[in-house]
C-alpha positions in Angstrom: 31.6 21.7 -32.8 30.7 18.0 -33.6 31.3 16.7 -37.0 28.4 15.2 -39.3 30.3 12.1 -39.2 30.2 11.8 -35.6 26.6 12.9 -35.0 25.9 10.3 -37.5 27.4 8.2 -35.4 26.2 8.7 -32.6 22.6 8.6 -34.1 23.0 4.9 -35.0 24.2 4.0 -31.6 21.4 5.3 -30.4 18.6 3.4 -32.9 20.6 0.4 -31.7 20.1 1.1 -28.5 16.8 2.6 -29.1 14.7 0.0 -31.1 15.3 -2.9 -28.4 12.1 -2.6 -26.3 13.6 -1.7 -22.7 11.9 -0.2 -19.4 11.1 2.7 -21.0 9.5 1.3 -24.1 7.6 -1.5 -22.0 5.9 0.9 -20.1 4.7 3.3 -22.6 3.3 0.2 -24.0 1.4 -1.0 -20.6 0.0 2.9 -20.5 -1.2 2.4 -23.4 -2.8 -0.8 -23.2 -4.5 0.0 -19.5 -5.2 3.9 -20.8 -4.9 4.5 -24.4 -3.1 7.1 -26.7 -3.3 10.2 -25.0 -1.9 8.5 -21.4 1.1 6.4 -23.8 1.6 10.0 -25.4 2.4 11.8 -22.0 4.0 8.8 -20.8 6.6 9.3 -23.8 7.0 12.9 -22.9 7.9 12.3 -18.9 10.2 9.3 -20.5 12.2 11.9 -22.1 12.1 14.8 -20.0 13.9 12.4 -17.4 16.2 10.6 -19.9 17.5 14.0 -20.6 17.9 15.0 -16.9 20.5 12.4 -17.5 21.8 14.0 -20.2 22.1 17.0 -18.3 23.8 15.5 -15.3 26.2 13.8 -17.7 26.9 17.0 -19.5 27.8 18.4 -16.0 29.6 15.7 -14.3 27.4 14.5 -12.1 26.6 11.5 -14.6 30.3 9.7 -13.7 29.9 9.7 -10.1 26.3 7.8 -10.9 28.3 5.2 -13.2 31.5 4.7 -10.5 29.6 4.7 -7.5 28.3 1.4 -7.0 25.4 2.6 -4.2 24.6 5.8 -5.8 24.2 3.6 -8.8 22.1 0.5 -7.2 19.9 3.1 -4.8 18.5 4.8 -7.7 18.3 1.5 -9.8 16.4 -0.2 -7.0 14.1 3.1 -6.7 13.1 2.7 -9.9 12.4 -0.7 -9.6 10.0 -0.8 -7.2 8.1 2.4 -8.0 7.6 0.0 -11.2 6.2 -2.7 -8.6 4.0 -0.5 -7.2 2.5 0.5 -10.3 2.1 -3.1 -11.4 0.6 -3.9 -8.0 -1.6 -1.4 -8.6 -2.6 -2.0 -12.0 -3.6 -5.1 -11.2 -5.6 -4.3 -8.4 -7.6 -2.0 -10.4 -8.1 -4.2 -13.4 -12.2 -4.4 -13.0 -11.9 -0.1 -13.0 -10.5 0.2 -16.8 -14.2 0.2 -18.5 -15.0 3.0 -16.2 -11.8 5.0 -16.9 -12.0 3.9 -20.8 -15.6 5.8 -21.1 -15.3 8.4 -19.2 -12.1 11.2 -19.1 -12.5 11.7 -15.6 -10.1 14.4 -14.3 -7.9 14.8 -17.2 -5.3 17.5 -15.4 -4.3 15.4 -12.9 -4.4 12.3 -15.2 -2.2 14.0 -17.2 -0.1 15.1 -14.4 0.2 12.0 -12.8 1.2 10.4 -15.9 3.7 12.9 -17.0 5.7 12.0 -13.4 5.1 8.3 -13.4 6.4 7.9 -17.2 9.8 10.7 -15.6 10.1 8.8 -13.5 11.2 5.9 -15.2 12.9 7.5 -17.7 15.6 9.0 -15.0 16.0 5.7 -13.6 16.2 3.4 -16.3 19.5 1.3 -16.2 19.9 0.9 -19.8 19.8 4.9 -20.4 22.2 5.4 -17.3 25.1 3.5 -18.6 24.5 4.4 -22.2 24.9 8.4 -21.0 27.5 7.5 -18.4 29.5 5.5 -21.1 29.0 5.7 -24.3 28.2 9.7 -24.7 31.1 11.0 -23.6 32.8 9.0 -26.3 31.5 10.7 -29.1 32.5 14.4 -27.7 35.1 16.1 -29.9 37.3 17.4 -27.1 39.6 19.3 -29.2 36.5 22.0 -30.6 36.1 22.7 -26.7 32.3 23.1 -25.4 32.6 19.5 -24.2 29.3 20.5 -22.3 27.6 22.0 -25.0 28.0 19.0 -27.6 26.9 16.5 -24.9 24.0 18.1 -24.6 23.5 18.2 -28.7 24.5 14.6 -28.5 21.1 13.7 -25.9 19.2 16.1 -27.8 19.7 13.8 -30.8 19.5 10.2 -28.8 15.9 11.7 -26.9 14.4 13.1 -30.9 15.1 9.0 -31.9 13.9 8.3 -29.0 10.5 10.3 -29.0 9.3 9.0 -32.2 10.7 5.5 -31.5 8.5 5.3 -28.5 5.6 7.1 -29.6 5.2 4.8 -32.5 5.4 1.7 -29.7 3.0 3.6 -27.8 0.2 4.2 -30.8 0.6 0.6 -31.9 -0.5 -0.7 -28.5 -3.5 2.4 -28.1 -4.8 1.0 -31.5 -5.0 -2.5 -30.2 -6.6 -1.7 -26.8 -9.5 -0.2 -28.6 -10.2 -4.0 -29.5 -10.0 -4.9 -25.7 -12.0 -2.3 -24.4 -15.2 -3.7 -26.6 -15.3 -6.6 -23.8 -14.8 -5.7 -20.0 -13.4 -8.7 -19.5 -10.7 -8.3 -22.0 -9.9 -4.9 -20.9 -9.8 -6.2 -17.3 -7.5 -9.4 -18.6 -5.2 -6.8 -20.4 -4.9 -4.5 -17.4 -3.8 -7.5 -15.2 -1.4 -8.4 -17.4 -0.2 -5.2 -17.7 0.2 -5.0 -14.3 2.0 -8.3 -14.3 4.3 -7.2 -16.4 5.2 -4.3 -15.1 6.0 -6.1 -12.2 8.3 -8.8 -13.7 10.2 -5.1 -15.5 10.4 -4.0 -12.2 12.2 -7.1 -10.9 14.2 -7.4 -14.0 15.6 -3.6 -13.5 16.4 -4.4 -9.7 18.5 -7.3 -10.7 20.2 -6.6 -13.6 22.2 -3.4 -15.1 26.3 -3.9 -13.5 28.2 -6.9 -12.9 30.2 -5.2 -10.3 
């Protein structure tokens, strides 16, 4: 199986990669912001389950058609990108609505639910994670100990734990500061709007960036 040294490896890669506030980080921080800890929380916990649906479709093979196909790659990019638009659209649209939904729980199940997809599905199509999986994984795989499949899916295990608590602690910093917002409605209404905006200038920036080719 993998060496310690090359787990290690590995493991700084991914902090690298990790600590630079990308898609996934910049919109845990816009859940929490517009809906507080418990909605940044479950936000982090759809981000991963998709980033390791990568993981898995690297593991397996499908992750290099995603990486050498141009469409494939751009169709799920561009996806991605404007399911991020329409969130911001409708973040901002529903600005005036955050000192209601602040106060009150409201129906927490499909809250929950709703957030658990909408944070998925940005992890599963962020480009950053794509190429990293696509790329960079594979590299680190000890071919000659055999259970290639097996140690790429130790290797995401590892980059998603980082990733978890890297995000998580994004996502509490920002819940802590909305509670400051949410003392004014017209704060919490400004911060929603730019949250929305936001989110729609990450949604343009993941439609037009990600491959030169």
């Amino acid at each position: 199986m993998l060496s310690t040294d090359r787990l290690l490896a590995f493991a700084l890669m991914s902090l690298l990669l990790i600590v630079v506030p990308g898609p996934s980080v910049l919109f845990v921080i816009g859940r929490a912001l517009a809906h507080g800890r418990r909605a940044a929380l479950t936000t982090v916990v759809g981000n991963t389950l998709g980033a390791y649906l990568l993981v898995v479709a690297v593991a397996f093979g499908i992750g290099a058609v995603v990486e050498r196909s141009v469409l494939v790659f751009t169709a799920l990019k561009l996806a991605g990108a404007a399911y991020l638009v329409y969130l911001g659209v409708k973040a901002v649209r529903q600005r005036r609505s955050l000192q209601a939904a602040f106060a009150a729980e409201g129906d927490a199940a499909h809250g929950g639910l709703r957030t658990l997809w909408e944070g998925f599905a940005v992890g599963i199509a962020n480009p950053k994670t794509i190429v990293f999986f696509a790329a960079v994984l594979p590299q680190f795989v000890d071919r000659g100990q055999g259970h290639v499949t097996v140690q790429m899916l130790l290797l995401g295990l590892v980059f998603n734990v980082i990733a978890v608590a890297s995000d998580s602690l994004w996502g509490l910093g920002a819940a802590a500061a909305r509670s400051w917002f949410a003392r004014s409605p017209r704060r919490l209404a400004a911060v929603g709007g730019a949250g929305g905006l936001a989110m729609i200038g990450l949604g343009f920036t993941v439609a037009t960036t990600g491959r030169a080719d």
